[in-house]
Residue frames as qw, qx, qy, qz and C-alpha x, y, z in Angstrom:
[[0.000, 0.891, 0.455, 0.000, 0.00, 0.00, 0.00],
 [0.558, 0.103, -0.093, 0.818, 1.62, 3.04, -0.95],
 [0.213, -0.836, -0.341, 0.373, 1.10, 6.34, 0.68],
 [0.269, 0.802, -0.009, 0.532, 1.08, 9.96, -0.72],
 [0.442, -0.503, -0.419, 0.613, 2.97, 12.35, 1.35],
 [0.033, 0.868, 0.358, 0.343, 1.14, 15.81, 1.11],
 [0.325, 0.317, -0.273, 0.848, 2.92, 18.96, 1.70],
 [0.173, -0.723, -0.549, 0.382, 1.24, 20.85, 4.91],
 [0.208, 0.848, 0.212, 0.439, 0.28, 24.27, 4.12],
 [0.386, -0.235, -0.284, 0.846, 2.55, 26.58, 6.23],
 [0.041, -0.955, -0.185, 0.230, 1.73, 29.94, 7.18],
 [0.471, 0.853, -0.090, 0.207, 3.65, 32.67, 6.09],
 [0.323, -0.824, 0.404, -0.233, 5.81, 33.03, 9.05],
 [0.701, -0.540, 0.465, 0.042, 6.54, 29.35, 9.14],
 [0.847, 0.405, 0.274, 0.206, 6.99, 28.80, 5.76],
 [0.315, 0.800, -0.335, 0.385, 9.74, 31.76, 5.89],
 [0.515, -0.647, 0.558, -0.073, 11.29, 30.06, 9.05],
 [0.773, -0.437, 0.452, 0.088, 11.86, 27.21, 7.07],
 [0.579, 0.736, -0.041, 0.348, 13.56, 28.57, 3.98],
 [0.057, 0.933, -0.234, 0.267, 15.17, 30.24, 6.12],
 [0.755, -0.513, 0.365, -0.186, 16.17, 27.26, 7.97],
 [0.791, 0.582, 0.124, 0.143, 17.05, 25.61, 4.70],
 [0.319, 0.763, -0.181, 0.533, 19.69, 28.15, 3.83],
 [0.624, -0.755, 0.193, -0.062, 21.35, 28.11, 7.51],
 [0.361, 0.555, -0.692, 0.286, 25.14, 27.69, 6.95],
 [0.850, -0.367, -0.377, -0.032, 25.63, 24.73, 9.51],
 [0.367, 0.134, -0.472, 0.790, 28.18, 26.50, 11.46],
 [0.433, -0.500, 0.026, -0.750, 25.02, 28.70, 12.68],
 [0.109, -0.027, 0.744, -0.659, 24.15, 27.49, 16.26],
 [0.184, -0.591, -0.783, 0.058, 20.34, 26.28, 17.34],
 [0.163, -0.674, -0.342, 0.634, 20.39, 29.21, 19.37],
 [0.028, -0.463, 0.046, 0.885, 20.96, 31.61, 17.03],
 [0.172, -0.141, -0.846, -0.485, 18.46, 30.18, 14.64],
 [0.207, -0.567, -0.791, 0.099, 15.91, 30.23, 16.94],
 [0.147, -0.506, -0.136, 0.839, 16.83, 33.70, 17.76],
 [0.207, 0.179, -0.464, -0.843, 16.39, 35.22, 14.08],
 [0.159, -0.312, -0.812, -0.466, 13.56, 33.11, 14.05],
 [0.166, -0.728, -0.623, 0.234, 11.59, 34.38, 16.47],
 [0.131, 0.424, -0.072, -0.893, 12.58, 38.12, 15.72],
 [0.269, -0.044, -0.487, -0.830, 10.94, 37.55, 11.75],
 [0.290, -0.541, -0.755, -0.230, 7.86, 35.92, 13.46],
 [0.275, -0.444, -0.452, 0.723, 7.67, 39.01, 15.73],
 [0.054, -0.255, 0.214, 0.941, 8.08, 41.03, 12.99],
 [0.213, -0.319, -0.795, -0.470, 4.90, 39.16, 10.96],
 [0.286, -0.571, -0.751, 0.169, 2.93, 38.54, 13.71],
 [0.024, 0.389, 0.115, -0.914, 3.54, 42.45, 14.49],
 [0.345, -0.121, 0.729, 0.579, 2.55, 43.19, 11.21],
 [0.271, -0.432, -0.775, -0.374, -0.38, 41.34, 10.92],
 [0.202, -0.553, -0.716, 0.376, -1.72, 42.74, 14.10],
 [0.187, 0.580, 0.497, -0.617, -1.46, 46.03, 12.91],
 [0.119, -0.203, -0.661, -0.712, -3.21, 45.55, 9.75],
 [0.331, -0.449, -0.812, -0.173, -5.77, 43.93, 11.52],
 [0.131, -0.532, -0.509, 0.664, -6.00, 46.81, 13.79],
 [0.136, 0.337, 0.037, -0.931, -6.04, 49.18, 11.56],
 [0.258, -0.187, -0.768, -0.555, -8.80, 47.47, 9.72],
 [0.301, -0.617, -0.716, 0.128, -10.73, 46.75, 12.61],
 [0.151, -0.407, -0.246, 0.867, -10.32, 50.85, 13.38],
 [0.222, -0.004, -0.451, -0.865, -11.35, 51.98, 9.86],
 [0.340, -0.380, -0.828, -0.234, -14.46, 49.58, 10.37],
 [0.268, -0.591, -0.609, 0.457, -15.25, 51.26, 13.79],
 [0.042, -0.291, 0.066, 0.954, -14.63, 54.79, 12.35],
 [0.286, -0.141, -0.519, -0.793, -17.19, 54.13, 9.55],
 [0.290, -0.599, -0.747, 0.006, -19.57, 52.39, 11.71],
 [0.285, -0.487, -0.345, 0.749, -19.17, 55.27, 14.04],
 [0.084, -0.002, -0.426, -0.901, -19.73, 57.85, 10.84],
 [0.281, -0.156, -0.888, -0.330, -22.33, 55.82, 10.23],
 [0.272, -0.693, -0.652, 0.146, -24.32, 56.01, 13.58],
 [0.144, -0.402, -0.095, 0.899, -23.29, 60.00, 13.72],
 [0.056, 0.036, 0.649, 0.758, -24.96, 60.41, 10.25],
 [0.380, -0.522, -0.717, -0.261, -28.05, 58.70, 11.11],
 [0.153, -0.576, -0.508, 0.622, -28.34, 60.99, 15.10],
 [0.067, -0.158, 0.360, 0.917, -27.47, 63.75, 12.91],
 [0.300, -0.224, -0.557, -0.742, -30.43, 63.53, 10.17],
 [0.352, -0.564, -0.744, -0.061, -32.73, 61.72, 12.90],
 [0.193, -0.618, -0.405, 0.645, -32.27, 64.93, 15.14],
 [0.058, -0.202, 0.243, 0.947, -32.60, 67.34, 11.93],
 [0.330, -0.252, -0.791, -0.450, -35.53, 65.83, 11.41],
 [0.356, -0.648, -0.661, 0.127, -37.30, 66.15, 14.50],
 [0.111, -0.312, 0.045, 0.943, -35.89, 70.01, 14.46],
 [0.181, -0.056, -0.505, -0.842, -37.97, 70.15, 11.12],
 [0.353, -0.566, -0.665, -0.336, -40.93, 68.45, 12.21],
 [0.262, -0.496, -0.428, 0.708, -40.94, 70.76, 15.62],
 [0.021, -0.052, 0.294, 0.954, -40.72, 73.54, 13.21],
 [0.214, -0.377, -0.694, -0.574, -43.51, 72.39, 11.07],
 [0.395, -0.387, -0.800, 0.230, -45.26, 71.68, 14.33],
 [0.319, -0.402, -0.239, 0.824, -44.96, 74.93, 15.58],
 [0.064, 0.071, -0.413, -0.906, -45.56, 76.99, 12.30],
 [0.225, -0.471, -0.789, -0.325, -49.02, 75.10, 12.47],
 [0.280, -0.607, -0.552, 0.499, -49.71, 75.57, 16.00],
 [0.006, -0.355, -0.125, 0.926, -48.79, 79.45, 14.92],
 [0.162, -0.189, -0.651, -0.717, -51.45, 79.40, 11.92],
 [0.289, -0.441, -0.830, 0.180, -53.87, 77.74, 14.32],
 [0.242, -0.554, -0.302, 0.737, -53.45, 80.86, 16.71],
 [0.058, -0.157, 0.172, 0.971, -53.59, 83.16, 14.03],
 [0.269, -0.303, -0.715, -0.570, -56.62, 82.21, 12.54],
 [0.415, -0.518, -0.715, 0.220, -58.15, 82.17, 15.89],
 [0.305, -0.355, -0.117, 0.876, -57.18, 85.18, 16.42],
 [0.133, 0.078, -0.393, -0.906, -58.09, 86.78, 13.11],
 [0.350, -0.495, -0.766, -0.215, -61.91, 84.30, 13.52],
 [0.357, -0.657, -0.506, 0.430, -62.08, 86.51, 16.90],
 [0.064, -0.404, -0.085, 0.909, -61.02, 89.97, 15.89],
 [0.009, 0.013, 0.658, 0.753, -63.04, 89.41, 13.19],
 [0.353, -0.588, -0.685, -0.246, -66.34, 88.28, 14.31],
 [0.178, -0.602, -0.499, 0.598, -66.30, 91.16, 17.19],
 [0.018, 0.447, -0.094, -0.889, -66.03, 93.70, 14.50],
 [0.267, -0.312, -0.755, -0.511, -68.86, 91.93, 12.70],
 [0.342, -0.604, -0.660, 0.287, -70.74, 92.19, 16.18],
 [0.313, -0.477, -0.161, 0.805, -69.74, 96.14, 16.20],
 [0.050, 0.123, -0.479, -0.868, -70.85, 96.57, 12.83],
 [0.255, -0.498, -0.624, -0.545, -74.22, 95.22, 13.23],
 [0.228, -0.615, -0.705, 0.271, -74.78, 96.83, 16.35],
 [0.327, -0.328, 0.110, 0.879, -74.13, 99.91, 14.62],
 [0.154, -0.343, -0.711, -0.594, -76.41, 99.08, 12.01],
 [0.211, -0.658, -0.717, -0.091, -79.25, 98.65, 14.48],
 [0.209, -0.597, -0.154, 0.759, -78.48, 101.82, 16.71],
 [0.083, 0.143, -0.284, -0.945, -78.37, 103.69, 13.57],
 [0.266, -0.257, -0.825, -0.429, -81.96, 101.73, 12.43],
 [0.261, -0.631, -0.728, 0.055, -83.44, 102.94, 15.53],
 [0.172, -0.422, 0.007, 0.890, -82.09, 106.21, 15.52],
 [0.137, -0.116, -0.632, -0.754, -83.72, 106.72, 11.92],
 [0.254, -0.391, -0.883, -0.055, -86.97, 105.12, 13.30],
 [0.327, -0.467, -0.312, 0.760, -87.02, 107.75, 16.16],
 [0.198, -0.349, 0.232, 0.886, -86.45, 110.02, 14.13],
 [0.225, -0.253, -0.712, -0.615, -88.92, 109.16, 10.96],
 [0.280, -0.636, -0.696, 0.183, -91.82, 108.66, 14.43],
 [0.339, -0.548, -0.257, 0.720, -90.77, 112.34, 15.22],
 [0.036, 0.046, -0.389, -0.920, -90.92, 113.70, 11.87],
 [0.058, -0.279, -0.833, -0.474, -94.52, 112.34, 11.37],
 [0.362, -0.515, -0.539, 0.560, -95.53, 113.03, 14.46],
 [0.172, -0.444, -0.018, 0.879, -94.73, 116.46, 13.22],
 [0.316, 0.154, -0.368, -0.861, -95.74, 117.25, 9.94],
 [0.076, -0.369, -0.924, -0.060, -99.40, 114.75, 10.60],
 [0.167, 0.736, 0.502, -0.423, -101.55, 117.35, 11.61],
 [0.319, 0.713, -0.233, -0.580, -100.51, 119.79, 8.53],
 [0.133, 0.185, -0.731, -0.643, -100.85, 116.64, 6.35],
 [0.008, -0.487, -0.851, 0.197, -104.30, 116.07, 7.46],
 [0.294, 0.737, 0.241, -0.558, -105.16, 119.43, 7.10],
 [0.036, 0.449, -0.588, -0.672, -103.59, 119.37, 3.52],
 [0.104, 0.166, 0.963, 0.184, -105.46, 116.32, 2.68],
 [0.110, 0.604, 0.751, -0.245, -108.55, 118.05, 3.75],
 [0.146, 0.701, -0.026, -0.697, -107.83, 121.21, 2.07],
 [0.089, -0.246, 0.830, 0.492, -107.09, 119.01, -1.08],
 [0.002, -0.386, -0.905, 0.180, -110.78, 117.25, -0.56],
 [0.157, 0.709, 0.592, -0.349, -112.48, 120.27, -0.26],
 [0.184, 0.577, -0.428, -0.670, -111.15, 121.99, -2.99],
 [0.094, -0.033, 0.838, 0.536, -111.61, 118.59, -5.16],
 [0.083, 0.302, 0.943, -0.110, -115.27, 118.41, -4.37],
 [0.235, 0.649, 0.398, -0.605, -116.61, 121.76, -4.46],
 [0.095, 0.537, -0.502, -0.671, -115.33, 121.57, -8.00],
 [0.080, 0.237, 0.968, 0.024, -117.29, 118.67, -8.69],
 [0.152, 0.623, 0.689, -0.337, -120.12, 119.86, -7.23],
 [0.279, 0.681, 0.223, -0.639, -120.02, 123.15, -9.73],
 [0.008, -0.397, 0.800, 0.449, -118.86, 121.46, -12.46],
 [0.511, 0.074, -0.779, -0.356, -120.83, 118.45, -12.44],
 [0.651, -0.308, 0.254, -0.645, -123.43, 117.97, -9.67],
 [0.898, 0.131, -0.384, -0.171, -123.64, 114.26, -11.15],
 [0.570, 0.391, -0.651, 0.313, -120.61, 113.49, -9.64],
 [0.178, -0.159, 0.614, -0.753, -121.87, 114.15, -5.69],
 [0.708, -0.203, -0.337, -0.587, -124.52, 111.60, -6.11],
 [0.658, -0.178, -0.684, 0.260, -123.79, 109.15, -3.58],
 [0.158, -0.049, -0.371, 0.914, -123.03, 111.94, -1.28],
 [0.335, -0.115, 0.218, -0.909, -126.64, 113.16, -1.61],
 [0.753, -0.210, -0.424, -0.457, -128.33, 109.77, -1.51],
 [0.579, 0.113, -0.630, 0.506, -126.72, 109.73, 1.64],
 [0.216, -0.116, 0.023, -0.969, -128.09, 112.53, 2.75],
 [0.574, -0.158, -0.383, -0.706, -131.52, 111.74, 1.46],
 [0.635, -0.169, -0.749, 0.084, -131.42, 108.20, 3.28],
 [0.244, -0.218, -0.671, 0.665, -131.56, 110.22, 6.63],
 [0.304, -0.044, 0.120, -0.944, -134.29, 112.04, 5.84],
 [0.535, 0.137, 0.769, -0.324, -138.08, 110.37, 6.31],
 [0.186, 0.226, 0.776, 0.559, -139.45, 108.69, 3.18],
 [0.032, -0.715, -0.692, -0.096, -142.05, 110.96, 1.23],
 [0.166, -0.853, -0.173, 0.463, -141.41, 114.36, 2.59],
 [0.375, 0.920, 0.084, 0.073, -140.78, 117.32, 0.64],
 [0.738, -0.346, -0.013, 0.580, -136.86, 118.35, 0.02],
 [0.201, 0.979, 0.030, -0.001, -135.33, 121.62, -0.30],
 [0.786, 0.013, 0.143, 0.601, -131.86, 121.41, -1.72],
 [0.109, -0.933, 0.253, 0.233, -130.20, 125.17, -0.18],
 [0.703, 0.171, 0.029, 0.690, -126.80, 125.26, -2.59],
 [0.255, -0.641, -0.176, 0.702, -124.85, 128.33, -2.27],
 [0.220, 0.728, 0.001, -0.649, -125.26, 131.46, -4.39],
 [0.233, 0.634, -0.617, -0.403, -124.82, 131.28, -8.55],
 [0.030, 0.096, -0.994, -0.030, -124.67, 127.25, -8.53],
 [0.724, 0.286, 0.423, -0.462, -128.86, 126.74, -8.95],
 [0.585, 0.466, -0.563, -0.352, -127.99, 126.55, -13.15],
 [0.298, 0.461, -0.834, -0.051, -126.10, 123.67, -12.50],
 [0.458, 0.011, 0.774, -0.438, -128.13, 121.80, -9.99],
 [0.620, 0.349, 0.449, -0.540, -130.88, 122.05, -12.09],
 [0.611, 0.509, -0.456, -0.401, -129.32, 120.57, -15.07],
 [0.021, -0.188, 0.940, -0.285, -128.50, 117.74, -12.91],
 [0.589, -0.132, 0.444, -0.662, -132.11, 117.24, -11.73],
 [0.866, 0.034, -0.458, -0.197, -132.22, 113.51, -13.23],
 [0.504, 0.258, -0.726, 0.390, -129.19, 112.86, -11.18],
 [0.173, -0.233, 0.500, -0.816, -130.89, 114.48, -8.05],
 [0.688, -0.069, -0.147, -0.707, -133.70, 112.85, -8.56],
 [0.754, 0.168, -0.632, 0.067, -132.26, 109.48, -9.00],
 [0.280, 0.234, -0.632, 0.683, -130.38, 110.29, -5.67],
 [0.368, -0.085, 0.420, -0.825, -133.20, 111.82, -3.31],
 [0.200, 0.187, 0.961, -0.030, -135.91, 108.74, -4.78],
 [0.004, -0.684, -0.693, -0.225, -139.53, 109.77, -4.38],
 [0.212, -0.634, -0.169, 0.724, -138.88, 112.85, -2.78],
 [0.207, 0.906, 0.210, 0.302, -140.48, 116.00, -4.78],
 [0.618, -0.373, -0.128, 0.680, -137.69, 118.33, -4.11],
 [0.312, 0.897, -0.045, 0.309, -136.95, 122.45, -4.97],
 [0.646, -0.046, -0.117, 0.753, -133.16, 123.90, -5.39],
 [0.084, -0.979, 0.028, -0.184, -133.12, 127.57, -3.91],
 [0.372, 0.554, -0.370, 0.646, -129.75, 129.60, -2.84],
 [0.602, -0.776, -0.155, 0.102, -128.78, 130.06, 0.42],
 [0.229, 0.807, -0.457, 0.295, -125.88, 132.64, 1.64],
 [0.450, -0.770, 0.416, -0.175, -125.42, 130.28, 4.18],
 [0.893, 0.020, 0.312, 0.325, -123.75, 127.11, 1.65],
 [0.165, -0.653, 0.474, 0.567, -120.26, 127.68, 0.22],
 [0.527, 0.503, -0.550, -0.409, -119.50, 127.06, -3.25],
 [0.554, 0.248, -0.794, -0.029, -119.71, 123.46, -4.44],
 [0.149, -0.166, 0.643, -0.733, -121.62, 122.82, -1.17],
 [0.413, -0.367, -0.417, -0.722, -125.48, 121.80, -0.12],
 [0.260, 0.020, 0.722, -0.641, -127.69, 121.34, 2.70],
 [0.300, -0.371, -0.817, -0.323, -131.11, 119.20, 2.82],
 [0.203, 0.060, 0.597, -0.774, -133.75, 120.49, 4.77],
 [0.285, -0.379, -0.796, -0.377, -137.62, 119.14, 5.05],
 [0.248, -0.649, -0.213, -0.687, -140.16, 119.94, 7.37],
 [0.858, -0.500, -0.004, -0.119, -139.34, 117.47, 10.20],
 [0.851, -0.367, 0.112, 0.359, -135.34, 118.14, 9.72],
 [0.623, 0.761, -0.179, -0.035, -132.54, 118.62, 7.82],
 [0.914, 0.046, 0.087, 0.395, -129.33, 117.07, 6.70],
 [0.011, -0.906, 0.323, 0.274, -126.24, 119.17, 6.98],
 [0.947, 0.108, 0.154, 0.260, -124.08, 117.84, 4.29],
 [0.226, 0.908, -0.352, 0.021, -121.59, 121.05, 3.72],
 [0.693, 0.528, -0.335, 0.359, -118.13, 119.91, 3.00],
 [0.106, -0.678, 0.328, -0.649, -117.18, 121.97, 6.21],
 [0.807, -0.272, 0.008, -0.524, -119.07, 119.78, 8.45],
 [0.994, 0.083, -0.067, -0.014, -118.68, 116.37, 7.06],
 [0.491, 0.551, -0.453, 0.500, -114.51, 117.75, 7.23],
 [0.129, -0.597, 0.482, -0.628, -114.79, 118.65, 10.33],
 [0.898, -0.282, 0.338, -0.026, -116.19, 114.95, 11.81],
 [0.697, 0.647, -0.293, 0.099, -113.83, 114.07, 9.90],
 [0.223, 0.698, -0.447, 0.513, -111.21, 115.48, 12.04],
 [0.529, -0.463, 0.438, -0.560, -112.69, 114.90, 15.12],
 [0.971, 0.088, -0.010, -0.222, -112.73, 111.05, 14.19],
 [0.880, 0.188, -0.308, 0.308, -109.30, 110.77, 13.79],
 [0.080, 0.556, -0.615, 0.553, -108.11, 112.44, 16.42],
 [0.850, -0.165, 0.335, -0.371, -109.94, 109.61, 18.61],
 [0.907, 0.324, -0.252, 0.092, -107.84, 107.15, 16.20],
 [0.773, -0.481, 0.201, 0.362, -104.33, 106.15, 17.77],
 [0.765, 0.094, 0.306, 0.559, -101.22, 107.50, 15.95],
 [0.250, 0.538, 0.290, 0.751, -102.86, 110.92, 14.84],
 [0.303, -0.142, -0.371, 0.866, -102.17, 114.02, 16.49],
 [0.028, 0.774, 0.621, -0.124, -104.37, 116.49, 17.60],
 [0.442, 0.640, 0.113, 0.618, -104.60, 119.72, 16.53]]
């Protein structure tokens, strides 16, 4: 059976101790062989250690880099989101702020409105107040100027007004229709309309100084109807000063 014989792998150191051993002049001594050998495996073994240090340094420096990098961004980051955080928080506030200065001077502006809305009111009650009795008497001076112009114009037109009249007087009885001076013509060219108005009543139209223009008065034997303009103005008046709101004279 035959057997290989396989070189052993040497390290570097021993595979230079034994070249080196090799090549010894045999006058060299053990000792001093062992000596020089152990200096060049000092010198390896140095060597190697500090490769391997400084390899194992560079490795710790970059890790180190490494975890500085990452505090570094993880703490610029929570700088930025504070920020952000903040910059909201101030928006928040501001808006609140500006939602509050805003809605009191919406509260100031309509209470300004109304103050002024009842100031106006006040004021519009005070004017009317005032000029109501001299537009009541205008009205009525308006009234009795439209009517007596009617009435000499066109009698026709003051028919309701004297079958008003007529209706208070008793049925049947004679009527004398007093107008005021000058204004008989005109009656009596009416006298369908009068007729129509007063009913069955036989009636006669005489003057009287005591009806104004555009004016008349009924009278029968058991009465008479004042219907002057004057009069009928003057309940008028009295009627609405008895009314709420209108002023007396």
């Amino acid at each position: 059976m035959s057997s290989i014989w396989k070189r052993p792998s040497l390290s570097q150191p021993v595979t230079l101790a034994a070249c080196l051993a090799a090549e010894e002049p045999e006058e060299k001594t053990s000792q001093a062989r062992c000596s020089e050998c152990r200096a060049l495996l000092g010198a390896t073994l140095e060597a190697d250690l500090l490769a391997a240090a400084r390899r194992r340094a560079a490795a710790i420096e970059q890790e180190a880099q490494r975890r500085v990098e990452a505090m570094l961004a993880a703490a610029q980051k929570a700088v930025e989101e504070k920020k952000a955080a903040a910059a909201a928080a101030g928006r928040e506030e501001g808006y609140r702020a500006g939602y509050a200065a805003g809605k009191a001077a919406a509260e100031e502006l309509i209470q300004a409105a109304e103050d002024l809305k009842a100031q106006a009111e006040k004021e519009r009650a005070e004017l009317v107040a005032a000029l109501e009795p001299q537009a009541v008497e205008l009205a009525f001076a308006l009234a009795r100027h439209i009517l007596r112009r009617e009435v000499r114009t066109a009698p026709e037109d003051v028919k309701e007004l004297l079958a008003a009249a007529a209706a208070k007087l008793p049925a049947g009885e004679k009527v004398t229709l007093e107008v005021a001076p000058g204004e008989v013509p005109a009656w009596t060219a009416a006298r369908n309309v009068v007729q129509q108005a007063l009913g069955d009543r036989s009636y006669t139209v005489v003057e009287s100084a005591n009806v104004a223009p555009g004016e008349f008065l009924l009278a029968t034997a058991l009465g008479t109807v004042d219907a002057r303009l004057e009069n009928q103005l003057r309940a008028c008046r009295e009627h609405l000063r008895g009314v709420p709101g209108h002023a007396a004279e």
